[in-house]
C-alpha positions as CSV (number, residue, x, y, z in Angstrom):
1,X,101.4,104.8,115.8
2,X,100.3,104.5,112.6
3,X,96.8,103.5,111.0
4,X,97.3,101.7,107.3
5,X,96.2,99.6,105.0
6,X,98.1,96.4,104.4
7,X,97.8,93.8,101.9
8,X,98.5,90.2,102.5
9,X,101.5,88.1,100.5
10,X,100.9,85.3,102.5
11,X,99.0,83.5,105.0
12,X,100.3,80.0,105.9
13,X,99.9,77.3,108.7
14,X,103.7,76.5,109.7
15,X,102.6,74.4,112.9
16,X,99.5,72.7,114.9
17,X,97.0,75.2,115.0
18,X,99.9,78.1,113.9
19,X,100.0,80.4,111.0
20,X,102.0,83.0,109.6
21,X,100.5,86.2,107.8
22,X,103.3,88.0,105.5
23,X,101.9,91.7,104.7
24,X,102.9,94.5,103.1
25,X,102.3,98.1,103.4
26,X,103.3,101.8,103.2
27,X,107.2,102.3,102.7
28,X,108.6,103.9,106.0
29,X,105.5,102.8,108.4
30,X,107.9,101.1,110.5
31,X,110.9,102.6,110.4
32,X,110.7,102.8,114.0
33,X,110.0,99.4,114.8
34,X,111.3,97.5,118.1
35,X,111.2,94.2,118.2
36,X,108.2,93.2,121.2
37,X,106.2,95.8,119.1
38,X,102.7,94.7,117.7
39,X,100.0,95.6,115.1
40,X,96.4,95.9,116.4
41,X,94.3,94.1,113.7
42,X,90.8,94.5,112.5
43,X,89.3,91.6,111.1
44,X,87.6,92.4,107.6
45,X,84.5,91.5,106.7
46,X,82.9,90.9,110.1
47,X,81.3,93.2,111.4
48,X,80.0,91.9,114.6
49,X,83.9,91.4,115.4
50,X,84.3,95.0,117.1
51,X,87.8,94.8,119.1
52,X,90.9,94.5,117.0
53,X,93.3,91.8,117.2
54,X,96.7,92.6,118.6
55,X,99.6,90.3,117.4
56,X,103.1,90.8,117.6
57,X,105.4,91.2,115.0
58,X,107.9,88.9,114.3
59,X,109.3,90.1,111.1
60,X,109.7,94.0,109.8
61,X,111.6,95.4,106.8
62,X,110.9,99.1,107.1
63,X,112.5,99.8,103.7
64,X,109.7,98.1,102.0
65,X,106.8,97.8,104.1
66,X,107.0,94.1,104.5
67,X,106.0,92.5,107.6
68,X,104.8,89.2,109.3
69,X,102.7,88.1,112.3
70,X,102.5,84.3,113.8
71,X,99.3,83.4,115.3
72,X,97.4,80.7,117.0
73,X,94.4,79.5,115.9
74,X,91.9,80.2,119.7
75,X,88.9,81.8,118.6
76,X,86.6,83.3,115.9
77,X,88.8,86.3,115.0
78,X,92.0,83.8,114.5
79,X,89.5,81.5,112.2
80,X,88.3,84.3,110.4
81,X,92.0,85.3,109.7
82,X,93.5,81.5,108.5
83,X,90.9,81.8,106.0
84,X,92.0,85.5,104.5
85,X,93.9,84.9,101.0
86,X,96.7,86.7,99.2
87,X,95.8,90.0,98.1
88,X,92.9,90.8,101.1
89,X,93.6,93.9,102.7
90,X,93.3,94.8,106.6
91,X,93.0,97.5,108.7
92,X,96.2,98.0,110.9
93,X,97.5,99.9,113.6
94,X,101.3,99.8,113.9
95,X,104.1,99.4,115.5
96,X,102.2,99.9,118.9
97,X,103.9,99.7,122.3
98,X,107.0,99.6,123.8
99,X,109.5,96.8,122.9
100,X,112.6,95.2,124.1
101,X,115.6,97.0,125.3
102,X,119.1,96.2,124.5
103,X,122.4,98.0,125.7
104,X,125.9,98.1,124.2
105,X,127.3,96.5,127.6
106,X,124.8,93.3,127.2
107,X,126.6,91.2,124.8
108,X,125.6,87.7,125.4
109,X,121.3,87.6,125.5
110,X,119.3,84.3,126.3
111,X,115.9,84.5,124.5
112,X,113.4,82.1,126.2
113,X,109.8,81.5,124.1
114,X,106.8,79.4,125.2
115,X,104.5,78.5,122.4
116,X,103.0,81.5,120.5
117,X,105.3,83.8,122.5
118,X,108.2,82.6,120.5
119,X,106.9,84.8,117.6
120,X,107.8,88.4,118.8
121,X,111.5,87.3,119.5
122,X,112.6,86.5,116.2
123,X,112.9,89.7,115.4
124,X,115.3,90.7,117.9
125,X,118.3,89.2,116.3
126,X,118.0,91.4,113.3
127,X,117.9,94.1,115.6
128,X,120.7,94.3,117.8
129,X,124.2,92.5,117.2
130,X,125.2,90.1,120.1
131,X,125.5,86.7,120.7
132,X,122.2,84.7,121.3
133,X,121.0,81.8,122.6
134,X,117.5,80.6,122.4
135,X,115.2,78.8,124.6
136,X,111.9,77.5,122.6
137,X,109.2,75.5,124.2
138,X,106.6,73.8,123.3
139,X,103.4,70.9,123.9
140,X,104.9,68.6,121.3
141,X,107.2,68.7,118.0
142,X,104.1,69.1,115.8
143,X,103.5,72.8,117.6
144,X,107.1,73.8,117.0
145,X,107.8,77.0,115.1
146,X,110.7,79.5,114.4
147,X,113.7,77.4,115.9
148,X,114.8,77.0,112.2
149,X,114.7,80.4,111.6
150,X,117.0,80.9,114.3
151,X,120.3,78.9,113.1
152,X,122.2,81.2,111.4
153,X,122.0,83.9,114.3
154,X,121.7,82.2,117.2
155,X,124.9,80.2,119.0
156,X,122.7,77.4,120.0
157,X,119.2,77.3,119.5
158,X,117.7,74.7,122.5
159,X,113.8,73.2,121.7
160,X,111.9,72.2,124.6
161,X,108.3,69.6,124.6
162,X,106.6,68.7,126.8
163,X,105.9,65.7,125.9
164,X,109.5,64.8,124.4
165,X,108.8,64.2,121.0
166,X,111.2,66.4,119.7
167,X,114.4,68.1,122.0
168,X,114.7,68.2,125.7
169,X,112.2,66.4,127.4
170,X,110.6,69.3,129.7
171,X,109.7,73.0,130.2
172,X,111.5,75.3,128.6
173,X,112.8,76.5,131.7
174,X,114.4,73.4,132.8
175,X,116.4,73.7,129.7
176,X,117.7,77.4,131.1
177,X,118.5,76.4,134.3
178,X,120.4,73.6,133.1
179,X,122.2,76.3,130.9
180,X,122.4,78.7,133.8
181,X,124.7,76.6,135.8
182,X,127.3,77.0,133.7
183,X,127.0,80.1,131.8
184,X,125.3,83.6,133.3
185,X,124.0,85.7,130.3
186,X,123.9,89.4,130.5
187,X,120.2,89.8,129.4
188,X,117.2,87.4,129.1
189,X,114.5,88.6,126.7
190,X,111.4,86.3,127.1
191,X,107.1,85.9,126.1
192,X,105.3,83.1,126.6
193,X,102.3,81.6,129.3
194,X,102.2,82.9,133.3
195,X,103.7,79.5,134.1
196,X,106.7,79.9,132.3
197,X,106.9,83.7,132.9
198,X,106.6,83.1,136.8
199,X,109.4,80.1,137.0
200,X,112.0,82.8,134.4
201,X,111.2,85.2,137.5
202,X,112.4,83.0,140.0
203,X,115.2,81.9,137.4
204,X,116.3,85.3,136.8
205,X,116.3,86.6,140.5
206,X,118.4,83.3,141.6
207,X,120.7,83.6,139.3
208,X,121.0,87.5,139.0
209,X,119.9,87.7,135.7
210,X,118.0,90.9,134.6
211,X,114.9,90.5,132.4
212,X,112.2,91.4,130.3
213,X,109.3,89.4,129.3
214,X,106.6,90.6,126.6
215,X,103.0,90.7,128.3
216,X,100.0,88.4,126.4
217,X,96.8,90.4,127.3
218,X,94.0,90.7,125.7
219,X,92.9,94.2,124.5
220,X,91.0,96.3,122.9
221,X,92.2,99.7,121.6
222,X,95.2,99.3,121.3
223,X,96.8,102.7,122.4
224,X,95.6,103.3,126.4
225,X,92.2,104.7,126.0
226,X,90.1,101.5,127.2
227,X,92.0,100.0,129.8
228,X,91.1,96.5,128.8
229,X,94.7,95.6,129.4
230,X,95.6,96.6,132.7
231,X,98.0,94.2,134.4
232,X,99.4,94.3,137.8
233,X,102.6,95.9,138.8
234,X,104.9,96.6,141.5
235,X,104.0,100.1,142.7
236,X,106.2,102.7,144.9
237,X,103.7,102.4,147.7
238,X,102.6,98.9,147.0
239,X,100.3,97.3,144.2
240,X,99.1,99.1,140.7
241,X,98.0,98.6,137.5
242,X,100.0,99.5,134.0
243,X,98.3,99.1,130.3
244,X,100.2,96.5,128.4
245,X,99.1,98.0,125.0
246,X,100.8,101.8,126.4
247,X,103.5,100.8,128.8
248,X,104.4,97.5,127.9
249,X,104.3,94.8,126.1
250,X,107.3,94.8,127.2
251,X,108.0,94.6,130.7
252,X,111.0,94.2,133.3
253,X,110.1,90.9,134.7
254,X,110.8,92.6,138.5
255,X,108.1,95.5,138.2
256,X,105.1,92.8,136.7
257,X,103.2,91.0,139.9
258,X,102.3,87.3,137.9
């Protein structure tokens, strides 16, 4: 973990209610960066905004410092931020937690994304090399985000709205089961809403799948020392609680009780 001061290049809306924050800092500050990873972000200028922000990464080039963050637009710290310009500095705590997993033996990875929880798995491709196909959902086509991003190194990039105005007409996970029944991936990386978290589970245990899903929580250090973030997990003798912000975000979607 690392405490630095980053200065915005950009700060953009790139869907309904989404923007995109491009910063830069210190050379090197994340050359250990995993994709499912996240910064910890302290508003500036409001003081009466205590806890920090924590927002995935979805973009890191550790050779210069460069890095981006998606968000959603929910509440006063996420106003506050749409209306930073280029050349405002923040207060940053990065890369925090513990991100996705990848092995040499999984080759072919399904990455499923609801809504803002499409953001931390664009990074993965850059990451590790395998073949990829993505699973993006969304409310409607004017939400949609980072599924153009995704053509050049993903096989087949599938969009998902629930109201049909743009793609398949459905969840997200309709989509992958459809795809399931006729092709078994060796890994399914995933973040988005309980709903869609809890129907992957069923997916992945059905059809033998193993998973990992990225945990949205709110919290408040950003390190372990609060607990804000406890979530429920599948114990050895029964029921228990992990911190997202230490042990996770990233999770196997068999030890997380949603």
């Amino acid at each position: 973990m690392f405490k630095r001061c980053a200065q915005i290049i950009r700060n953009e809306e790139i869907a309904e209610s989404v923007c995109r924050m491009a910063l830069k800092t210190d050379a090197g500050a994340l050359s250990g960066f995993i994709p499912g990873q996240f910064a910890n972000i302290k508003i500036p200028g409001r003081g009466e905004l205590l806890l920090r922000r924590p927002f995935s990464i979805s973009r890191a080039d550790a050779k210069t410092g460069e890095f981006e963050i998606s968000y959603r637009i929910a509440g006063k710290g996420t106003q506050e931020m749409s209306k930073l310009r280029p050349g405002a500095k923040i207060d940053a705590l990065l890369p925090l937690g513990k991100g996705f997993r990848l092995s040499d033996g999984e080759r072919l990875v399904y990455l499923v994304g609801g809504g803002i929880g499409v953001a931390p798995l664009l990074a993965v491709p850059g990451k590790w090399k395998k073949e990829y196909r993505a699973f993006f959902g969304y409310r409607n086509a004017g939400c949609a985000f980072g599924a153009d991003e995704m053509n050049g190194s993903c096989g087949d990039v599938v969009i998902a709205t629930d109201d049909g105005s743009a793609g398949y007409h459905g969840f997200v996970t309709q989509a992958l089961e459809e795809r399931l029944r006729a092709e078994k991936p060796d890994a399914i990386l995933a973040c988005g809403p309980l709903p869609m978290l809890r129907e992957l589970k069923r997916l992945a245990g059905e059809y033998g799948v193993p998973a990992q899903v990225s945990m949205e929580q709110r919290m408040g250090c950003g390190f372990g020392a609060c607990a804000v973030c406890a979530c429920a997990v599948n114990g050895a003798d029964g029921p228990d609680y992990k911190k997202v912000c230490a042990d996770g975000p990233v999770f196997d979607i068999n030890e997380v009780i949603l």
